[in-house]
C-alpha positions in Angstrom: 46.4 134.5 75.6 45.2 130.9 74.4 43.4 130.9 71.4 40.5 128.1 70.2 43.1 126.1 68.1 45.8 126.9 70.4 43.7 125.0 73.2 42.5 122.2 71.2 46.4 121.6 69.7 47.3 122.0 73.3 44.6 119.2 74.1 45.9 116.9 71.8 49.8 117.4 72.8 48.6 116.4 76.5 47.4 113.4 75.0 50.0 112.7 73.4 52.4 113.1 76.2 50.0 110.8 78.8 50.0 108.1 75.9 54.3 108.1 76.3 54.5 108.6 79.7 52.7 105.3 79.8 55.1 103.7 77.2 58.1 104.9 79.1 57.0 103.0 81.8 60.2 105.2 83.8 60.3 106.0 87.6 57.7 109.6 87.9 58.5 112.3 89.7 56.2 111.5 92.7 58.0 107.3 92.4 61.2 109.7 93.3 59.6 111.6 96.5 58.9 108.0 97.8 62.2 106.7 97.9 63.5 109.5 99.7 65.2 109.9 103.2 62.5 110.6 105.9 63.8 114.0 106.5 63.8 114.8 102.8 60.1 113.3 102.6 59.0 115.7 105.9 60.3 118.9 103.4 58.3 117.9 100.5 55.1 117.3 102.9 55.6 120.9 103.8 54.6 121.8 100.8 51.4 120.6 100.4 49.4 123.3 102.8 47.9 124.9 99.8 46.8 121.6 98.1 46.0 118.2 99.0 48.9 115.5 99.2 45.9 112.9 98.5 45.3 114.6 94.8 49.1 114.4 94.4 49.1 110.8 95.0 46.1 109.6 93.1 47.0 111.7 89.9 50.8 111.7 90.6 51.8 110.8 86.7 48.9 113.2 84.7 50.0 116.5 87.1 53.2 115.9 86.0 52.4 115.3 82.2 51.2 118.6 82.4 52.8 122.2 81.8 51.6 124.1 85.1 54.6 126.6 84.3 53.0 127.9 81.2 49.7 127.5 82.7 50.2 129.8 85.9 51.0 132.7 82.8 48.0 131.6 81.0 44.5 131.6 82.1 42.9 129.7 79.5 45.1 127.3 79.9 44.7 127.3 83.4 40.8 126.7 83.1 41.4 123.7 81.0 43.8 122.2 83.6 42.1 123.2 86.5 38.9 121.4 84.8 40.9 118.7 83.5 42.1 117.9 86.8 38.9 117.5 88.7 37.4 115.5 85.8 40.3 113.0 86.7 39.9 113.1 90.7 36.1 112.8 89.6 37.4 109.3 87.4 39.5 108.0 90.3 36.2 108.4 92.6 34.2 106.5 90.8 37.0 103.5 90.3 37.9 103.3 93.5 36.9 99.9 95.3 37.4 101.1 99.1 34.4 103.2 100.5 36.6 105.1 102.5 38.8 106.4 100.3 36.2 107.0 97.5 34.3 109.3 100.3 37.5 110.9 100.9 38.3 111.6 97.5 34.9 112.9 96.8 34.9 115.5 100.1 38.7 116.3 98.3 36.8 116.8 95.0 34.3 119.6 96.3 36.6 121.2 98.6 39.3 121.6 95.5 35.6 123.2 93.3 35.0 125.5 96.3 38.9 126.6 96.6 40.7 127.0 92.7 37.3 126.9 90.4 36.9 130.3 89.8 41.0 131.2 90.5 42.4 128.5 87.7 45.6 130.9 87.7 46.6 130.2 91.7 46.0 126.8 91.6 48.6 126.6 88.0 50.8 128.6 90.5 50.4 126.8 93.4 51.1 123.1 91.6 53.3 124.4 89.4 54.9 125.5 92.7 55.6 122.5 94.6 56.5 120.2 91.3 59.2 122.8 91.4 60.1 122.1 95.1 60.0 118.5 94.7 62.6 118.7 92.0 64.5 121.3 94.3 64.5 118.5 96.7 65.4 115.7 94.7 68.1 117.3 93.3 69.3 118.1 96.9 69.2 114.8 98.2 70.9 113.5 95.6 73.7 115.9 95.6 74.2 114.9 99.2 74.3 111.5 98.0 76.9 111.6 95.4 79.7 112.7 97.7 79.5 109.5 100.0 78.4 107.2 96.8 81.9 106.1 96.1 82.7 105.3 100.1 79.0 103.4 99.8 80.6 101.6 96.8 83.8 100.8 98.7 81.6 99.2 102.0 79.3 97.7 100.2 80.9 94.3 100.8 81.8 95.3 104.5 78.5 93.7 106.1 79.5 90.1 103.8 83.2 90.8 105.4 81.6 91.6 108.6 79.5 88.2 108.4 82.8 86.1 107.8 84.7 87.7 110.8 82.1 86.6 112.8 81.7 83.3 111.8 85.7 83.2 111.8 85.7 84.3 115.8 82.6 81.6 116.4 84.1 78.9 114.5 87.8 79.8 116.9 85.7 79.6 119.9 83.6 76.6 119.0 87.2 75.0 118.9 88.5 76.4 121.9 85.5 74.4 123.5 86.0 71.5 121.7 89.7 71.4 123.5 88.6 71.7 126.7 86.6 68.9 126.7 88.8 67.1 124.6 91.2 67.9 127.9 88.9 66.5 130.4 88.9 63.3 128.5 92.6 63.2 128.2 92.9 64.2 132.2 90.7 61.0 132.7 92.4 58.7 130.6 95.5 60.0 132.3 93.9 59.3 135.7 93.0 55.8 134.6 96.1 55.2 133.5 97.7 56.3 136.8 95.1 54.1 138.6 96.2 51.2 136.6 99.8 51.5 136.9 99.7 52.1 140.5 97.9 48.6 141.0 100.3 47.1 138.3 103.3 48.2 139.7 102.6 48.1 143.6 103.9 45.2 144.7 100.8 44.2 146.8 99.3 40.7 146.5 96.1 41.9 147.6 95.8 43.8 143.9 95.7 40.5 142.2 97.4 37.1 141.1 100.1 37.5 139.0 98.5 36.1 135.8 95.9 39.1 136.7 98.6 41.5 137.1 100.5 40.2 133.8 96.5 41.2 132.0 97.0 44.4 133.5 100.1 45.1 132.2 98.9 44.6 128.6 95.9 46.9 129.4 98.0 49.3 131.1 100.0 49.5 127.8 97.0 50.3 126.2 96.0 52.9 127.8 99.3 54.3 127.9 99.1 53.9 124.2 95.7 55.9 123.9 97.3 58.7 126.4 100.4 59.7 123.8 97.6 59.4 121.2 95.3 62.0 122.7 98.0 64.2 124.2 99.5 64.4 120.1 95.9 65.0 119.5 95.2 68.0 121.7 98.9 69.6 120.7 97.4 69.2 117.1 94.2 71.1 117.5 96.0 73.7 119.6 98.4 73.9 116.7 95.4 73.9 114.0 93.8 76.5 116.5 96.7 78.6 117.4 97.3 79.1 113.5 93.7 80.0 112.5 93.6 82.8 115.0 97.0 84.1 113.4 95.4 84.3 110.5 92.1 86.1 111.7 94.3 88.4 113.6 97.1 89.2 111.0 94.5 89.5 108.2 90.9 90.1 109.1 91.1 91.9 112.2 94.0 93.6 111.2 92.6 95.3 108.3 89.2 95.7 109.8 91.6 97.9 112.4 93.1 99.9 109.6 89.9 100.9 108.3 88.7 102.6 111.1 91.7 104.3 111.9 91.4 105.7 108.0 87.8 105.7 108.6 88.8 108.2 111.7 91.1 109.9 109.1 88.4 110.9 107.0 85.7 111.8 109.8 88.7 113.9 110.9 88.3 116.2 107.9 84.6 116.4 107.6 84.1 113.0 106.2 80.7 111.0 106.5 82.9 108.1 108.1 81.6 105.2 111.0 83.8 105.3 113.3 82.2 102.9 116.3 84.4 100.8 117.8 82.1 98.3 119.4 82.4 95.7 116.7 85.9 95.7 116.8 85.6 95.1 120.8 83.5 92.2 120.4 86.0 90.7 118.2 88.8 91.4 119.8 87.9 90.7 122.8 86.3 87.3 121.8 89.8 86.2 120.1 91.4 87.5 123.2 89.7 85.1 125.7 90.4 82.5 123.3 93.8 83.1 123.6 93.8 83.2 127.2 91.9 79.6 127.3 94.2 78.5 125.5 97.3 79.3 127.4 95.6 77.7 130.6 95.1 74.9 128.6 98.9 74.6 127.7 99.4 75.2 131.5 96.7 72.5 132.2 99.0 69.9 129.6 102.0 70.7 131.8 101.0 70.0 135.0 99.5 66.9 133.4 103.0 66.0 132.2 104.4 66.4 135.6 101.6 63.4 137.1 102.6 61.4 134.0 105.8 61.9 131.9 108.0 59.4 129.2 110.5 59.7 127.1 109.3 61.0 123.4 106.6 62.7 125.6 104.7 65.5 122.7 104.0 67.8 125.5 107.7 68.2 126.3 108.8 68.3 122.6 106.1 71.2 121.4 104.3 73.0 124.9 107.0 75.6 125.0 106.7 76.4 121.2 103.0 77.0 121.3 103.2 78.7 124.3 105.5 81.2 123.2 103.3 82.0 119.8 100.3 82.1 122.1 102.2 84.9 123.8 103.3 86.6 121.1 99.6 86.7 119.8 97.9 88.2 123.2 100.9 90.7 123.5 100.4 91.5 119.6 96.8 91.3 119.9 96.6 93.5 123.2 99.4 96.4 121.7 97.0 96.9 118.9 93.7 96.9 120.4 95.1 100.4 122.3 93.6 103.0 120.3 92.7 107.0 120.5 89.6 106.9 120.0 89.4 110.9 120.6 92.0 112.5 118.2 92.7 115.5 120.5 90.5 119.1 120.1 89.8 121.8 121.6 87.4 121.5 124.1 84.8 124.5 122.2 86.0 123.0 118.4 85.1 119.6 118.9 84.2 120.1 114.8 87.6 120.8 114.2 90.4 118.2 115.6 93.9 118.0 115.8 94.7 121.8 115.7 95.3 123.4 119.1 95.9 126.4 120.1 98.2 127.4 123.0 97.3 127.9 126.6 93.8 126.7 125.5 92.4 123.6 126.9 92.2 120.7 124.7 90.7 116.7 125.3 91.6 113.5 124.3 90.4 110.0 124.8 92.5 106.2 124.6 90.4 103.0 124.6 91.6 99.1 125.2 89.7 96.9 122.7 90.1 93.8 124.6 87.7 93.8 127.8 89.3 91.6 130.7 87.7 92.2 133.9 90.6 91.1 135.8 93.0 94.5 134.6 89.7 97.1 135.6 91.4 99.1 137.2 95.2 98.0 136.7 96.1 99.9 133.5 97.8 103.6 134.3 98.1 105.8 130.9 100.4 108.5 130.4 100.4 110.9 127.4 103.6 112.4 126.6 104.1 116.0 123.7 106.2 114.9 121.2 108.0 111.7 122.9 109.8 110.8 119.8 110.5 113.6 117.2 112.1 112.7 113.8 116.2 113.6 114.2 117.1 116.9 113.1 113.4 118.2 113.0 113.4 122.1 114.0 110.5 123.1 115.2 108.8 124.4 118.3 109.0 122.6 121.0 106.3 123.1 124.0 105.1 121.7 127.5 102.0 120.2 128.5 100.1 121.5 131.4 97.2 119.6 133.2 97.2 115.9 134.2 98.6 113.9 132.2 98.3 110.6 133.8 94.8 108.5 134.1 93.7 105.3 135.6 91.9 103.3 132.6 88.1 103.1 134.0 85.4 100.7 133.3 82.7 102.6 131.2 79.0 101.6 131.8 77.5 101.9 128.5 80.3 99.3 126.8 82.4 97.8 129.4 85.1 99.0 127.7 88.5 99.9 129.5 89.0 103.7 128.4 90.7 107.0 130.1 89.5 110.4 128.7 92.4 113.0 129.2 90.1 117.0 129.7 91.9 120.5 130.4 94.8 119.8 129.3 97.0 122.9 127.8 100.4 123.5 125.9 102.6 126.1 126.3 105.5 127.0 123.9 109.1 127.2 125.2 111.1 129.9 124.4 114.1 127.6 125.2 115.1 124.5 125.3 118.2 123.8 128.1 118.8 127.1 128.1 119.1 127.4 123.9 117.1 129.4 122.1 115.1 128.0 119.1 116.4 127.5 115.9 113.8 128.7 113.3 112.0 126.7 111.1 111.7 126.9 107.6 108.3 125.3 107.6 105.8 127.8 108.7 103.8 127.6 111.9 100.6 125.4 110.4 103.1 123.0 108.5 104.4 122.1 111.6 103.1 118.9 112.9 103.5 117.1 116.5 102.0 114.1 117.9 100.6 112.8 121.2 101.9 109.7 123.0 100.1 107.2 125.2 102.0 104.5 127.2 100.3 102.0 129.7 101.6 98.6 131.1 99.5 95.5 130.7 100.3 93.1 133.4 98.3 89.9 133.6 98.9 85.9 134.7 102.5 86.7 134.0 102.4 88.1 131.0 103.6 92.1 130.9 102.9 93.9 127.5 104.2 97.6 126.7 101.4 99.4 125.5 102.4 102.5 123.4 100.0 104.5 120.7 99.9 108.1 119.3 97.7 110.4 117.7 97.5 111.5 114.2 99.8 114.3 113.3 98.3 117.6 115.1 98.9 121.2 114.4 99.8 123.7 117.1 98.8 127.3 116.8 99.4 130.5 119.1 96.0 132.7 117.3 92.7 131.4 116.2 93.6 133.7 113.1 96.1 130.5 112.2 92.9 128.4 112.2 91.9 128.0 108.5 95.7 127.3 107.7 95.6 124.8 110.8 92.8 123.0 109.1 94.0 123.0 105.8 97.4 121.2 107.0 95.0 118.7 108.8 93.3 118.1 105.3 96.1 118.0 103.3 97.8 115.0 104.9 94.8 112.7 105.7 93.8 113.5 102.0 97.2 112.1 101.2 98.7 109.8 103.2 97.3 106.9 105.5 100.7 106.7 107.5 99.8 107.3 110.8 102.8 109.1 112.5 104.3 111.3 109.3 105.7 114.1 111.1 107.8 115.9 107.9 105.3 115.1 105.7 105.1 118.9 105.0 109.2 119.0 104.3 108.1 118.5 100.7 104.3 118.0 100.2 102.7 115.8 97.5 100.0 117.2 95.5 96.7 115.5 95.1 94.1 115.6 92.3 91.0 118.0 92.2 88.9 114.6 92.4 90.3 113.8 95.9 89.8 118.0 97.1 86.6 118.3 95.6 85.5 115.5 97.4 87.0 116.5 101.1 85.6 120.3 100.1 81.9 118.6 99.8 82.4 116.9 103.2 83.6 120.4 104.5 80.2 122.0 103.5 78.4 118.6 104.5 79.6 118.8 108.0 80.1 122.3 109.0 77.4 123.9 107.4 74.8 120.5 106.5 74.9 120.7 102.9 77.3 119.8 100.5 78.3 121.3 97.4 76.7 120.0 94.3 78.8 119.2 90.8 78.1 122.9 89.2 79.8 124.4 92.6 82.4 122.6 92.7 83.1 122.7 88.9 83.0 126.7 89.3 85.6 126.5 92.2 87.8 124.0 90.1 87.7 126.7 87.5 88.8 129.3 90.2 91.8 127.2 91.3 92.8 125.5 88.0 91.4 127.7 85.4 89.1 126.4 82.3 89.8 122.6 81.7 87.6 120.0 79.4 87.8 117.7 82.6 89.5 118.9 86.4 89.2 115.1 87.9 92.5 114.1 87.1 94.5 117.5 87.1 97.0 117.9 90.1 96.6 120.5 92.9 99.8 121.2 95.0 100.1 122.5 98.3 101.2 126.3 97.5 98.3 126.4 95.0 95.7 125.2 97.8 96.7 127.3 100.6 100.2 129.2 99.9 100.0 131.4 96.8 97.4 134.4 96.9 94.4 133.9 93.9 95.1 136.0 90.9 94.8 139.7 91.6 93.5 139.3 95.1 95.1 139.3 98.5 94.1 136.0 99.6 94.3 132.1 98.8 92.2 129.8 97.6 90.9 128.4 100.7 91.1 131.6 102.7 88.7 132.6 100.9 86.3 129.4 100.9 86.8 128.9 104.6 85.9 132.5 105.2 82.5 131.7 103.2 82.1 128.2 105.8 82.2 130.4 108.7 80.3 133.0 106.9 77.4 130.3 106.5 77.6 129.0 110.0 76.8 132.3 111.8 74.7 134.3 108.9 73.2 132.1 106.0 73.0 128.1 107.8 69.1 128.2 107.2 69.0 129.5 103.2 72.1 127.4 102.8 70.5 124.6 104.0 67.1 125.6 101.8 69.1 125.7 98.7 68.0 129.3 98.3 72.1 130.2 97.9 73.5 129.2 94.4 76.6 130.7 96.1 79.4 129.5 93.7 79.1 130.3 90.4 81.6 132.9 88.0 80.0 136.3 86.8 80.1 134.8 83.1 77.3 131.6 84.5 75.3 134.2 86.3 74.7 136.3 82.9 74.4 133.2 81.2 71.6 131.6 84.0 69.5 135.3 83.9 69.5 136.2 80.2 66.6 134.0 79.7 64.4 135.1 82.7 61.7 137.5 83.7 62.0 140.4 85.3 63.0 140.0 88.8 64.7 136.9 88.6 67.4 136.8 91.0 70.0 135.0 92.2 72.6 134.5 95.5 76.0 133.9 95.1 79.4 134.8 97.1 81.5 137.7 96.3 84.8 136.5 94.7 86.4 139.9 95.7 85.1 140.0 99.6 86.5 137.5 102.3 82.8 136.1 103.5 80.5 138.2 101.6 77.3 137.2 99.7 75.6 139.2 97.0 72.5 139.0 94.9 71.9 139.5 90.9 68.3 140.1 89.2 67.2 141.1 86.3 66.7 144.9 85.8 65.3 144.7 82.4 64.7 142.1 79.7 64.1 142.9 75.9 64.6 141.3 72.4 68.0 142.3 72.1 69.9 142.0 75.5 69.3 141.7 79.3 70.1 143.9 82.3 71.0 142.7 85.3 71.9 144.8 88.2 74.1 143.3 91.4 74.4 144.5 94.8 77.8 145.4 96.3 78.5 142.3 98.6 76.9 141.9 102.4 79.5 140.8 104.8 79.4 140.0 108.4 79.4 143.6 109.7 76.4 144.4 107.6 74.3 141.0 108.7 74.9 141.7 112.5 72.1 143.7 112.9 69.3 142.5 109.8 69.2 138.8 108.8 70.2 138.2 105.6 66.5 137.0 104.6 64.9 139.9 105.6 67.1 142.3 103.7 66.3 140.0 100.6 62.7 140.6 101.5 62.6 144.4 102.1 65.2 145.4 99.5 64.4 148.8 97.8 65.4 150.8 95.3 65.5 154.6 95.1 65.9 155.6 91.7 65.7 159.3 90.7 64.5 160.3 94.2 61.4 157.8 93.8 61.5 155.0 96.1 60.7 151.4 94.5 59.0 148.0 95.1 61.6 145.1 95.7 62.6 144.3 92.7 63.4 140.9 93.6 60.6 138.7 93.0 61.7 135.0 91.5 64.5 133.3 93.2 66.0 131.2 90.3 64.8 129.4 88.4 61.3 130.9 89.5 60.6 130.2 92.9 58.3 133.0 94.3 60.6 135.3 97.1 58.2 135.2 99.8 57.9 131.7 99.7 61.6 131.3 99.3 62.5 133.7 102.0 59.1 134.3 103.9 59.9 131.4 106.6 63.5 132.6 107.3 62.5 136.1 108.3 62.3 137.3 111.9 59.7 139.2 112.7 61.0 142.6 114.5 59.5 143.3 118.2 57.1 145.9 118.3 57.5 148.2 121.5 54.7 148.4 123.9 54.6 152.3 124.1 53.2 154.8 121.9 56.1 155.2 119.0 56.4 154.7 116.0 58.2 152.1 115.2 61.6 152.1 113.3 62.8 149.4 111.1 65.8 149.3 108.9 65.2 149.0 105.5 67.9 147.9 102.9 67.9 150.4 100.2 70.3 151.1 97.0 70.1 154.8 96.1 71.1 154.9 91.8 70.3 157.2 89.1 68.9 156.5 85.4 72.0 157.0 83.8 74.3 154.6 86.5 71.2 151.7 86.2 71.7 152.0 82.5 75.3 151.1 82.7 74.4 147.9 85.0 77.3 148.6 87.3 77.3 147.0 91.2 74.8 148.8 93.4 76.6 150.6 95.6 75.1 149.7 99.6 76.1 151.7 102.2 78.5 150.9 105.0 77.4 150.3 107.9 73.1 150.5 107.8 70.8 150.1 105.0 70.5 154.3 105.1 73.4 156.5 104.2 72.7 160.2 104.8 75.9 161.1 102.8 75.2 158.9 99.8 71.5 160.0 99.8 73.0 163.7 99.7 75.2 163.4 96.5 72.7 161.4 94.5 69.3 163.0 95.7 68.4 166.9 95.0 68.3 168.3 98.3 64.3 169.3 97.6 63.5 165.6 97.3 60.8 164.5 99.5 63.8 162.5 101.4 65.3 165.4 102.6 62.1 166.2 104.9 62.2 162.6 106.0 66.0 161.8 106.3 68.0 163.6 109.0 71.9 163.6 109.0 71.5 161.0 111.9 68.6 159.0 110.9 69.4 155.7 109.7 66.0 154.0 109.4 62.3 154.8 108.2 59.4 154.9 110.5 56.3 154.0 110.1 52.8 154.7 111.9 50.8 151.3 113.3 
């Protein structure tokens, strides 16, 4: 307890900690909460159903000058607070200029007297509470941050890029215009000259006397002059023109193409990657019709040409040059606008592309960036398995079931061309011609195939080839060759940005821990909605690579990643983690998504993280030794000398089938000695109180409508004095919370249990 001086010294530290905080002049906690995502801001408004958000607000930068930790411990300490505080919502009343909000604040003010005056100690607890959560939060959102912050560094000059493309395809098309009329003027000129010559050249006396005609002549050689003029003009602007959209197409949209298709890459693998393809239409599209106006205008020059010709004509001299790079541009232009804009996946795994499995019906979907009305319904795709392989590849080789051919449709929300390819299947041959196989060397998820799409683009005589393919794939016969499937996936869009690598895995590079950490935070960011933070990833680092002053830079190979069992265990390294992803997904999504699962940290950081705490302190964290297992830590007892923390053997999946995860946390028991226990779980690190961690995740069991008693299960860990001394794992039992046969060897069989346990009992039951 608080004494007199204690109080006053206490008094004068606040002071002195206000008069600072004011100096400082830094960003508060509350300035933080502001500037939060929406949905981030929605969680820390949850909190306040205990306390008003107003009073948060208004005395945002003095609650949090305070020390409501020690407070909530400390009841003097609590009275001065809890009076403090009022005196300073009292203060804001009186200097507030809005009647309003004074009146609200006052009505605050005497419901806050009514509520915490005479319990100081719950209202400590209760702000000391959610300035806890609003850290929690803060924390989380920027953890979730940090993984896309170097991609948000990368685009941050895309929308300034963006900006010049678009004033690149307006500045083409303001040019295109300009031709055209700059062709109706030459077309008249032309016809004037025609008009003239005609009368000149005639022979008819009615057009004139001959001194008239002789005028004409010199005018007619005027004109004739201003027509070679202007045609040399026009060919020059086309040139000028023809050249600039080379360059927007060759550089510009070019790499704006190859971004996406890496942008795809990455979204591929988990990656927080935009991967709309409308902006890319619009340009290529735009430069397309430009293209296409320009060619009629070349047309348009020749037939002028054919009313009007001369020797030295321009046209003659330079039409079929241009026209033949105009060509070459809308065939080049057209080839790489054909895009998958669906990488193929299995129709149920749409979360996990380009592995499929056998006999299992997979999707995929093309898409023509350049929308010309007149080729709706004129463009016939066909996808082909492995059109191309690499000579002397061994591999499997397979047929594709379902159809494989598709009309290119209009699609109403876009107008995009686009044919979406659904049920289609593979099926392995045993054979090929009548030879069997050879074997490969590479094992079943290093082998990688690809998916061809050919069209024909035929339009005012111009035919194009269109051929594309998807990114390397992986073909698997059992969902068991999943993970490994998606590891392969990862591996080479990690590593390489070639689109069409199908030996890549002949001999595989390594990459750094700072390119795998980073696609293992997208993994948790997509699969499961929250990434993993730097402490988690630095304790799987450590399990991978072992201590290092820095893991950034140190290389990861492929037989390290997914090849070559973890030391002393029976499985790899991301075995293991993609057992604990699909672990999360169907048992722990919710707490995962709370942050009430430290999950990754080593043994060593656990003892380190609970040494310091109060009894009950616990923490979550995934067994190292289980393939998709959690466990949980606390502190069994704390003293001067040493701390003794007690751990449960690992939950896995055939344990959470029947009892959510959160309510075993919540009704966890010990029997110690024959004497059954409270929970002895009761701060969720760092202190978070476990009903209010777990309380919300709990499901509630249904209570029969006849007159039983009702059953519930109840987690329980049966240990002795002398085996809690020792701090060894908790032993649970198998398959239920109760185990008749460990409740016989550690309980005397005249416990009070025996009367309430039967050999076939598994549960407790209580009387409503």
């Amino acid at each position: 307890m608080l004494q007199g001086c204690q109080v006053t010294h206490y008094l004068h530290r606040v002071a002195e900690l206000l008069k600072l905080s004011r100096q400082e002049n830094r960003m508060n906690q509350w300035e933080e909460v502001q500037k939060l995502d929406v949905r981030f801001q929605e969680q820390v408004a949850s909190l306040y159903s205990n306390f008003p958000m107003e009073v948060r607000e208004e005395l945002a930068t003095w609650i949090e000058s305070q020390d409501w930790d020690t407070a909530s411990n400390h009841e003097p300490m609590a009275v001065v607070l809890t009076s403090s505080l009022l005196a300073e919502l009292e203060k804001q009343c009186s200097h507030q200029q809005s009647f309003c909000h004074r009146h609200t604040l006052k009505r605050i003010n005497q419901q806050l007297q009514e509520t915490y005056k005479d319990s100081p100690l719950y209202m400590a607890s209760v702000i000391a509470s959610f300035l806890r959560e609003e850290r929690r939060i803060i924390a989380m959102a920027s953890e979730m941050e940090q993984g896309s912050q170097e991609m948000s560094m990368q685009n941050s000059l895309v929308p300034e890029r963006h900006k010049y493309i678009d004033t690149q395809v307006a500045i083409t098309r303001c040019s295109v215009q300009r031709l055209d009329q700059n062709m109706k003027v030459m077309e008249d000129m032309q016809d004037d000259f025609d008009s003239r010559y005609r009368k000149v050249f005639s022979g008819d006396p009615a057009n004139g006397t001959p001194g008239f005609l002789k005028e004409e002549a010199f005018k007619l050689q005027e004109v004739f002059s201003e027509v070679d003029c202007k045609r040399k003009e026009v060919l020059t602007e086309i040139t000028v023109v023809v050249r600039d959209i080379d360059v927007l197409m060759n550089s510009e949209l070019a790499l704006e193409l190859n971004d996406w298709k890496r942008r795809q890459q990455i979204a591929c693998i988990g990656g927080p990657s935009a991967t709309e393809l409308d902006l890319l239409q619009n340009w290529f599209t735009l430069t397309a019709q430009s293209l296409f106006q320009i060619k009629r205008q070349l047309d348009k020059l020749q037939e002028l040409v054919r009313k009007v010709t001369y020797e030295g004509n321009p046209v003659d001299q330079q039409r079929a040059q241009l026209e033949e790079v105009v060509n070459h541009l809308i065939s080049l232009l057209i080839k790489s606008s054909f895009v998958v804009e669906l990488q193929p996946c299995l129709s149920n795994l749409s979360e996990k592309p380009l592995v499929i499995k056998t006999t299992t019906q997979f999707s995929t979907k093309v898409r023509l960036l350049v929308k010309l009305p007149e080729v709706d319904y004129q463009l016939r795709v066909k996808i082909t398995f492995d059109k191309d392989p690499p000579p002397n590849r061994v591999c499997r080789h397979f047929t594709m079931s379902g159809n494989n051919t598709k009309v290119m449709d209009v699609e109403s929300s876009n107008g995009c061309l686009s044919a979406e390819f659904k049920r289609l299947e593979l099926r392995e041959q045993k054979s090929v011609n009548g030879v069997k196989g050879h074997e490969s060397f590479l094992t079943v998820t290093e082998e990688l195939h690809a998916i061809s799409y050919q069209a024909q683009f035929c339009i005012r005589g111009l035919t194009v080839d269109l051929e594309t393919h998807s990114l390397p794939l992986v073909v698997i016969s059992n969902l068991i060759q999943m993970a490994n499937g998606r590891a392969s996936i990862m591996w080479y869009n990690i590593l390489t940005e070639e689109p069409k690598n199908l030996l890549f895995f002949s001999s595989p590079s390594s990459c750094t821990w700072a390119q795998l950490s980073e696609v293992l935070h997208w993994q948790f960011s997509c699969f499961v909605g929250l990434g993993l933070n730097r402490e988690q990833l630095s304790m799987l680092g450590n399990k991978l690579l072992g201590p290092q002053a820095s893991y950034n830079d140190c290389q990861v190979s492929w037989a390290m990643f997914c090849k070559e069992n973890l030391p002393g265990r029976s499985f790899t390294f991301w075995t293991w983690l993609d057992s604990i992803l699909e672990f999360i997904k169907k048992y722990l999504q919710n707490l995962w998504m709370d942050g009430c699962i430290m999950g990754f940290v080593t043994k060593e950081r656990e003892r380190i993280l609970l040494k310091d705490r109060e009894v009950g302190t616990f923490l979550l964290r995934f067994s190292e030794s289980h393939l998709g297992g959690i466990t949980f830590t606390w502190v069994d007892q704390c003293n001067d000398r040493n701390v003794k923390l007690s751990s449960v053997v690992p939950y896995t999946k055939q344990r959470l089938s029947t009892l959510p995860f959160a309510n075993i946390v919540r009704e966890y028991k010990l029997i110690n000695n024959g004497v059954l226990s409270e929970n002895p779980l009761k701060f969720l690190y760092p202190h978070i109180p476990m009903e209010e961690a777990f309380g919300k995740h709990c499901i509630k069991q249904q209570v029969a409508a006849f007159d039983y008693l009702q059953s519930d299960f109840m987690p329980i860990s049966i240990v002795s004095d002398s085996r809690l001394a020792d701090s060894p794992p908790l032993e649970m039992p198998v398959l239920s919370p109760w185990s008749p046969d460990t409740i016989s060897q550690s309980l005397d069989p005249s416990n009070f249990l025996r009367d309430l346990l039967s050999e076939n009992e598994m549960s407790l039951s209580f009387s409503e």
